[in-house]
VEXFI-694787 format. One record per residue (C-alpha): residue number from 0; x, y, z. Coordinates in Angstrom, 3 decimals, always signed. Example, Ala and Ser with C-alpha at 12.3 -4.5 7.8 and 13.67 -1.06 7.14 Angstrom:
<sites>
+------+----------+----------+----------+
: bagu :        x :        y :        z :
+------+----------+----------+----------+
:    0 :  +12.300 :   -4.500 :   +7.800 :
:    1 :  +13.670 :   -1.060 :   +7.140 :
+------+----------+----------+----------+
</sites>
This chain:
<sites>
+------+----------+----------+----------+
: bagu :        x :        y :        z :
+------+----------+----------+----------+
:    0 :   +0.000 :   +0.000 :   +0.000 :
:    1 :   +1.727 :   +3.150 :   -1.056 :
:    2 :   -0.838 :   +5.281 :   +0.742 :
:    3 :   -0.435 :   +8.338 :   -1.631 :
:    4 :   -4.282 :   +8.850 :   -2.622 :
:    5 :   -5.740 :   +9.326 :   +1.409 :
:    6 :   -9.119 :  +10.929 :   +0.163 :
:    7 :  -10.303 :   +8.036 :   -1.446 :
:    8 :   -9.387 :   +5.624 :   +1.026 :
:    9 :  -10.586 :   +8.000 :   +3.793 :
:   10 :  -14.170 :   +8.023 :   +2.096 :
:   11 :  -14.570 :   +4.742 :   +1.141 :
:   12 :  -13.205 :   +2.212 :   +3.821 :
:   13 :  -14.502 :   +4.513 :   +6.740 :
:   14 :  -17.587 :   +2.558 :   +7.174 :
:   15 :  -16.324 :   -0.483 :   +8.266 :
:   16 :  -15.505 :   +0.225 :  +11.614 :
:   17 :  -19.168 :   +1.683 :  +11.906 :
:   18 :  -20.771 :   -2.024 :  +10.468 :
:   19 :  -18.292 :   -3.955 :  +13.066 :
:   20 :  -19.616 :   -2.030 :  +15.957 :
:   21 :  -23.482 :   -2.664 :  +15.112 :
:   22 :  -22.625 :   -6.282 :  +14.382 :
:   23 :  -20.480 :   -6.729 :  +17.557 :
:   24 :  -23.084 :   -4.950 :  +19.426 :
:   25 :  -26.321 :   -7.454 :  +18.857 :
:   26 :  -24.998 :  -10.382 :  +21.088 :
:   27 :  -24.752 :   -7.399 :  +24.028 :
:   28 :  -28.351 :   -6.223 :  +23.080 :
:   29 :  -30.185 :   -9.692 :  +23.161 :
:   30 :  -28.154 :  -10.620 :  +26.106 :
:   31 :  -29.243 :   -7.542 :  +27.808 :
:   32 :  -32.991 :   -8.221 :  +26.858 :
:   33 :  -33.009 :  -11.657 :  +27.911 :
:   34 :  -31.704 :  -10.859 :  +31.631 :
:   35 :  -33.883 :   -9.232 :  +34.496 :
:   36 :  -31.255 :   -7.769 :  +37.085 :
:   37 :  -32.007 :   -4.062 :  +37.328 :
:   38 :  -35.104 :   -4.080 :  +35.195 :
:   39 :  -37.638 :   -3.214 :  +38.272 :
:   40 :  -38.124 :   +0.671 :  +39.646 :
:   41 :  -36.396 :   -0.329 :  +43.032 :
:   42 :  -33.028 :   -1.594 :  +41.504 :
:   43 :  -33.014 :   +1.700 :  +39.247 :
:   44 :  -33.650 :   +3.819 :  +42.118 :
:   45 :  -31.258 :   +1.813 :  +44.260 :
:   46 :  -27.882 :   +2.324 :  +42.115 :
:   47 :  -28.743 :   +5.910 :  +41.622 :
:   48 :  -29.106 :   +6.672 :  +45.511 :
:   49 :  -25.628 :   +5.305 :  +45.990 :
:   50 :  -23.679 :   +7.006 :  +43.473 :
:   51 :  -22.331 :  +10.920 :  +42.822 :
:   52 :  -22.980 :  +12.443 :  +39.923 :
:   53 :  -19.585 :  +12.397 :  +39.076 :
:   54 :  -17.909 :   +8.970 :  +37.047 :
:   55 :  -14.630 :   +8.351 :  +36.581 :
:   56 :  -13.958 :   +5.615 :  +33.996 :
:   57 :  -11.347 :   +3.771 :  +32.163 :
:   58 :  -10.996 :   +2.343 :  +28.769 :
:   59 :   -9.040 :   +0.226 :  +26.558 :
:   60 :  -10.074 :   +0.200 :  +22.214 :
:   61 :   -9.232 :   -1.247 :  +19.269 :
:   62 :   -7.795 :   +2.319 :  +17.241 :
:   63 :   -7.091 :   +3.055 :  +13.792 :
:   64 :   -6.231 :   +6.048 :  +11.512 :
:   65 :   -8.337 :   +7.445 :   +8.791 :
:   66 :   -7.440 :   +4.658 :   +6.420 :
:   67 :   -7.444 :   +1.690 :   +8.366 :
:   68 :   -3.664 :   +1.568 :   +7.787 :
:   69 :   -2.297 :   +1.029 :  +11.615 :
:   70 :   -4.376 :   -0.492 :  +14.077 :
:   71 :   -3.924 :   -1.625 :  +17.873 :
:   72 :   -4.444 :   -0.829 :  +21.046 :
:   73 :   -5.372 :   +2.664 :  +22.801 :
:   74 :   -5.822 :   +3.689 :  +26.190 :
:   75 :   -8.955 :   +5.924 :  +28.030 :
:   76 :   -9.427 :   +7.713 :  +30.795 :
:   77 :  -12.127 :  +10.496 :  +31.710 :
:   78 :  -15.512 :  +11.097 :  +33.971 :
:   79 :  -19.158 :  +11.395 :  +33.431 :
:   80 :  -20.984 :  +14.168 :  +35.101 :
:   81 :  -24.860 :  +14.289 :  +35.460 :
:   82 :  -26.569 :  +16.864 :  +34.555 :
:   83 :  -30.020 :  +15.146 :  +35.027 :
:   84 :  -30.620 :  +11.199 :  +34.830 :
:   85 :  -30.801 :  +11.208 :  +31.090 :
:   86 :  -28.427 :  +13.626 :  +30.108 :
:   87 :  -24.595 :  +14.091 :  +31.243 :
:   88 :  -21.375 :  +15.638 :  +30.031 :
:   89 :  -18.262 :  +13.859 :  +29.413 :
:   90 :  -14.538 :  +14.487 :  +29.243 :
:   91 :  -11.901 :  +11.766 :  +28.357 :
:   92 :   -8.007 :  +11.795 :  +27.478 :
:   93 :   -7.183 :   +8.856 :  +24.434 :
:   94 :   -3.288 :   +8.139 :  +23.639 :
:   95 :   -2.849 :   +5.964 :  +20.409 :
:   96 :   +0.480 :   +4.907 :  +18.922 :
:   97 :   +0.415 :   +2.802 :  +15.766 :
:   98 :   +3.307 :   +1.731 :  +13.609 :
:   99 :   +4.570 :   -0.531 :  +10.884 :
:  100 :   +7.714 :   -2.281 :   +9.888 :
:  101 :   +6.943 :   -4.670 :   +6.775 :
:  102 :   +8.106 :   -5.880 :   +3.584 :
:  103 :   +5.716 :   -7.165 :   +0.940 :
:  104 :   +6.398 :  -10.008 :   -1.805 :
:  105 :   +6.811 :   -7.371 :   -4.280 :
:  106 :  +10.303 :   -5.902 :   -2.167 :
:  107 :   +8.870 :   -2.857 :   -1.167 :
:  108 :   +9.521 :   -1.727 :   +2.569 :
:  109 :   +7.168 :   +0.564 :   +4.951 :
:  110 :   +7.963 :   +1.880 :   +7.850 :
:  111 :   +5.587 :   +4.083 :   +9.523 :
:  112 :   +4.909 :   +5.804 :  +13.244 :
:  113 :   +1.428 :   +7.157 :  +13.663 :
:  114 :   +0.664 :   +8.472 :  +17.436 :
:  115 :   -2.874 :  +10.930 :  +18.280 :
:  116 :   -3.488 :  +12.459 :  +21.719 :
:  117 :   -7.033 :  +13.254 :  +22.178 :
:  118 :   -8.797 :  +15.945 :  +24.684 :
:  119 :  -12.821 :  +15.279 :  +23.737 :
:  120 :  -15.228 :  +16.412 :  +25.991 :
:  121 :  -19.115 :  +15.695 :  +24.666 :
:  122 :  -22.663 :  +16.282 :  +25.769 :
:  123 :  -24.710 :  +12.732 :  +26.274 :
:  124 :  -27.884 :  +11.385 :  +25.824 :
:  125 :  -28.691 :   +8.421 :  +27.532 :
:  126 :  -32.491 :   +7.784 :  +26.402 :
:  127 :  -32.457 :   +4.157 :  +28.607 :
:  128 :  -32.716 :   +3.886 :  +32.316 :
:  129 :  -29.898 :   +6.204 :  +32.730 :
:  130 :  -25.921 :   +6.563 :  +32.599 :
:  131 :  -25.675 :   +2.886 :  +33.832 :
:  132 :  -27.914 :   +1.000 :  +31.524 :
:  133 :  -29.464 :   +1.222 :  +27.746 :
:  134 :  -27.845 :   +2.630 :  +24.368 :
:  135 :  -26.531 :   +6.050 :  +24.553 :
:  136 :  -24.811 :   +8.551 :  +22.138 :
:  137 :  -22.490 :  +11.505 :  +22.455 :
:  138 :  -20.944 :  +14.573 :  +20.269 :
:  139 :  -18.776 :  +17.376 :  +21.546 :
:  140 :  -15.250 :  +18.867 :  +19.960 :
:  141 :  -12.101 :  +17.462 :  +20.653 :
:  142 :   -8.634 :  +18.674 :  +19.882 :
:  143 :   -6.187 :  +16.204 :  +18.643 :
:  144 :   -2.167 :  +16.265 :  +18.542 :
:  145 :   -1.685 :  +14.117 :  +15.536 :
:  146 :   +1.869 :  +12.908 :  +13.892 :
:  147 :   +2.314 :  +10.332 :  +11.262 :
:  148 :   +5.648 :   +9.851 :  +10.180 :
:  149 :   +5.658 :   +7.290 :   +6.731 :
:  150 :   +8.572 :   +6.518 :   +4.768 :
:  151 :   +8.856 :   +3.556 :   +1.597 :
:  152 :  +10.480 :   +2.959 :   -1.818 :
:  153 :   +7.267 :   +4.541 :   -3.168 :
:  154 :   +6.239 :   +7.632 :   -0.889 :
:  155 :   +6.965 :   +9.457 :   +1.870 :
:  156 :   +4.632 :  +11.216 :   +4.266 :
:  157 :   +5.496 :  +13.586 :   +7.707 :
:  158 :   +2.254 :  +14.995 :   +8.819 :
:  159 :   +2.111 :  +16.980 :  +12.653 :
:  160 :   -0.835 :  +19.008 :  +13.242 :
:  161 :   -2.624 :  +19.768 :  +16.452 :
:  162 :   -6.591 :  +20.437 :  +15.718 :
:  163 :  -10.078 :  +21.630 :  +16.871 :
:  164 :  -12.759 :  +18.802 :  +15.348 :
:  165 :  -16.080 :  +17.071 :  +16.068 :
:  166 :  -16.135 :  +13.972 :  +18.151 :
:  167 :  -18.824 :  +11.039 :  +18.303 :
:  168 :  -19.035 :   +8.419 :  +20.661 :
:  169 :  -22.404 :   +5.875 :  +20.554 :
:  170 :  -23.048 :   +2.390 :  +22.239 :
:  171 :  -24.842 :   +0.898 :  +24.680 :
:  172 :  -24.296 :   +0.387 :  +28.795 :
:  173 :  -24.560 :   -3.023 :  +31.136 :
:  174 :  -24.819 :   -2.483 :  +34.579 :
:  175 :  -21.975 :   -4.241 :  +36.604 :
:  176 :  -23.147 :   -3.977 :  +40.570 :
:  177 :  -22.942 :   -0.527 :  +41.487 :
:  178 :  -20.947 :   +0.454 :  +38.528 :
:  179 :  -21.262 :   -0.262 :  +33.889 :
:  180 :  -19.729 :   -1.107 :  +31.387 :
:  181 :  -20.066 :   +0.605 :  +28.031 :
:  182 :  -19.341 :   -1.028 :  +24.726 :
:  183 :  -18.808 :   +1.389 :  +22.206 :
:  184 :  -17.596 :   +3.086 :  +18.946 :
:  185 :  -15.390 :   +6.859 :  +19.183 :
:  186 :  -14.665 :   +8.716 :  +16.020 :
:  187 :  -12.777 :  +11.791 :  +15.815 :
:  188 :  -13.687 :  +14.116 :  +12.649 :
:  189 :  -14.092 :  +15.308 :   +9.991 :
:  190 :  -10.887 :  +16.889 :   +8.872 :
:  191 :  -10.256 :  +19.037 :   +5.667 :
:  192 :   -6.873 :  +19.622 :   +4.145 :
:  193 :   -5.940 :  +21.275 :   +1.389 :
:  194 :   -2.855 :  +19.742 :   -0.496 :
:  195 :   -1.851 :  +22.345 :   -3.081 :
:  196 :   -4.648 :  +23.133 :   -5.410 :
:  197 :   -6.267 :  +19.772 :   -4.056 :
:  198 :   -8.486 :  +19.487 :   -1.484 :
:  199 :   -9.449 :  +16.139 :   +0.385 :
:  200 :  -11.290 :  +15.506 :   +3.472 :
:  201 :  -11.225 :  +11.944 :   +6.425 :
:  202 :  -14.393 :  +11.727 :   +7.291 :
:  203 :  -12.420 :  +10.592 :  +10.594 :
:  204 :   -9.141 :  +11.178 :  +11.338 :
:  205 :   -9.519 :   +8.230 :  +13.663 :
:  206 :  -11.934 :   +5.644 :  +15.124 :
:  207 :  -11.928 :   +3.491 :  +18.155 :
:  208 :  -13.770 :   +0.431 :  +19.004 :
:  209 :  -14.080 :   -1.296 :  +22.285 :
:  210 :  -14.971 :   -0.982 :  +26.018 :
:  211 :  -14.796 :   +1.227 :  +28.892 :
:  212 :  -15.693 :   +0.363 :  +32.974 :
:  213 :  -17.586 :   +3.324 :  +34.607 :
:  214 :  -16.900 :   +3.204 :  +38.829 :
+------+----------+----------+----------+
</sites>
C-alpha cells in the first residue's frame, strides 16, 4: 500500500468500523434483553441513591487512523458528570500509537509511526434507564495532537498538526453492581486539508472500538 491517494481511502473504507460495531453490538443487546437484574423501579432507584454524579472511567479500544492503515491498542481515561438522569457531560483523554515495519512479496519496505493524543469532551444522551444501563450517544469537539511519520520505496509522508474537530461516541451500557460497562464506537472528525490546489477531506481522522468500565 503506497498510501499516496488518502481521500479516497478515507471516504470509502470509513464505514467499516461503523458495520463492526453494530454487528459486535447485537450479542450485548439480546443478552441484555433476555436478563432481568435491574429491570424493576427499586433496583433503578437503588444504584442511583448510591452514586455521585460524578464517574470516573477507564478504557481500553481497538484504534485506527483514517485509512485503516495502523491499528492496535489505545488507552482511556475520563468522567461522566450528570446533569439530570438522562443527560450528562463527558470528558476523556485517548493516547494511540500505531506503527509498521513490513516488507511485501513485491520488495517494497514501509515503515511508519502514527501516534494521536485526544482531549474530547461531549454532551450525552442516555435515552435508557440512565448513565448505567441502555444505548446512549455523544458529540462534543475534541482537539487532537496528531503525527504520522511514513517513509517507503514509493512515498513518503510527515504529517504533525494539532486540531479543533467534532467527536462522536455511541453504544450501549450493562450495569456491573454498582458500577457499567459501556461497549462502544469513538470517532474523531471530519478533517479538511488542502494539499496544493487539491483538497481532500477523512471523514475521521480516527476511530476506536471497544470498552470502557464506569466506577
Amino acid at each position: 500500500m503506497t498510501r499516496v491517494h488518502r481521500s479516497y481511502l478515507s471516504y470509502r473504507l470509513i464505514p467499516v468500523p461503523v458495520l463492526l460495531f453494530f454487528i459486535l453490538l447485537q450479542p450485548f443487546r439480546i443478552q441484555a434483553q433476555s436478563q432481568h437484574a435491574f429491570k424493576n423501579e427499586e433496583d433503578s432507584f437503588f444504584i442511583i441513591r448510591n452514586h455521585s454524579k460524578w464517574h470516573p472511567y477507564g478504557g481500553l479500544h481497538i484504534s485506527s487512523d483514517a485509512e485503516l492503515y495502523y491499528a492496535g491498542p489505545s488507552f482511556e481515561a475520563g468522567f461522566d458528570a450528570n446533569v439530570t438522569r438522562r443527560l450528562l457531560f463527558s470528558t476523556y483523554i485517548q493516547y494511540y500509537h500505531g506503527k509498521v515495519d513490513n516488507t511485501d512479496n513485491t520488495g517494497v519496505s514501509s515503515l511508519g509511526r502514527f501516534k494521536t493524543f485526544t482531549v474530547a469532551s461531549l454532551i450525552q444522551v442516555n435515552p435508557g434507564a440512565g448513565w448505567y444501563k441502555g444505548f446512549f450517544i455523544g458529540l462534543g469537539m475534541a482537539v487532537q495532537f496528531y503525527s504520522d511519520h511514513f517513509k517507503s520505496n514509493l512515498s513518503n509522508l510527515d504529517v504533525s498538526r494539532t486540531t479543533l474537530t467534532p467527536a462522536i461516541r455511541m453504544g450501549y451500557t450493562f450495569p456491573a453492581g454498582l458500577h457499567a460497562i459501556a461497549i462502544e464506537f469513538n470517532g474523531i472528525g471530519p478533517y479538511i486539508e488542502k494539499d496544493g490546489t487539491d483538497q481532500y477531506m477523512e471523514v475521521f481522522t480516527q476511530v476506536s472500538l471497544g470498552a470502557r468500565f464506569i466506577f
